[in-house]
C-alpha positions in Angstrom: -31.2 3.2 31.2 -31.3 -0.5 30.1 -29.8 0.3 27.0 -26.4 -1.5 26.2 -25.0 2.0 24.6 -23.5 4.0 27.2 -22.3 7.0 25.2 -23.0 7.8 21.7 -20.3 9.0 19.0 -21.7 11.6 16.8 -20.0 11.7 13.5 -17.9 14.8 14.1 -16.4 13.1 17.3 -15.2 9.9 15.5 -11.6 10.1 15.4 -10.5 6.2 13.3 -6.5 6.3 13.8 -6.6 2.7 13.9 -8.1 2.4 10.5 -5.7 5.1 9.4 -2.7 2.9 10.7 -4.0 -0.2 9.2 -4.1 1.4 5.7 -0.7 3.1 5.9 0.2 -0.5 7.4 -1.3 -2.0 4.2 0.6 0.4 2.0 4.2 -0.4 3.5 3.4 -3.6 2.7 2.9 -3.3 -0.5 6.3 -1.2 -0.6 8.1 -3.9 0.4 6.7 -6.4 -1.6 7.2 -4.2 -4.7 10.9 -3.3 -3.6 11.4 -7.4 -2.8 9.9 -8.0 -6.5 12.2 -5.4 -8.1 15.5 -6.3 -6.6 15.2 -9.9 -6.7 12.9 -10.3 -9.8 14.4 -8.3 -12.5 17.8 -6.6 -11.2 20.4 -8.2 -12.8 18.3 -10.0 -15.0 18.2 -9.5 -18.7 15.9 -6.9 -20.5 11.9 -7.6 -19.8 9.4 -6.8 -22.6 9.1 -3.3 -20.7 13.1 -2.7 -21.3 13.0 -3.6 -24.6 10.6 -1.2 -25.6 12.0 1.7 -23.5 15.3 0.9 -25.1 13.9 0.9 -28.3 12.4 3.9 -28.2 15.3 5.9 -26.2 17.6 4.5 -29.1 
């Protein structure tokens, strides 16, 4: 018993909630940012190319 592995993991035992954090981690990130863009960026501002088409087309 020399070798450095002490127990291993089969694939049916692996259980990765870290990496499942991380990514919902990730993706309230990018919530934010999006929500920080949206408020700030165009709120209040005048009509993007976006708006102008859309109001265009909904008359």
């Amino acid at each position: 018993m020399n070798s450095p592995v002490s127990r291993e993991i089969g694939h049916d035992e692996y259980d990765p909630w870290g990496t499942l954090a991380l990514i919902a981690l990730y993706f309230v990130a990018l919530v934010l940012m999006w929500l920080f863009t949206y408020f700030v960026e165009f709120v209040g501002n005048d009509l993007t190319v976006y708006g102008t088409v859309v109001s265009v087309i909904l008359g």
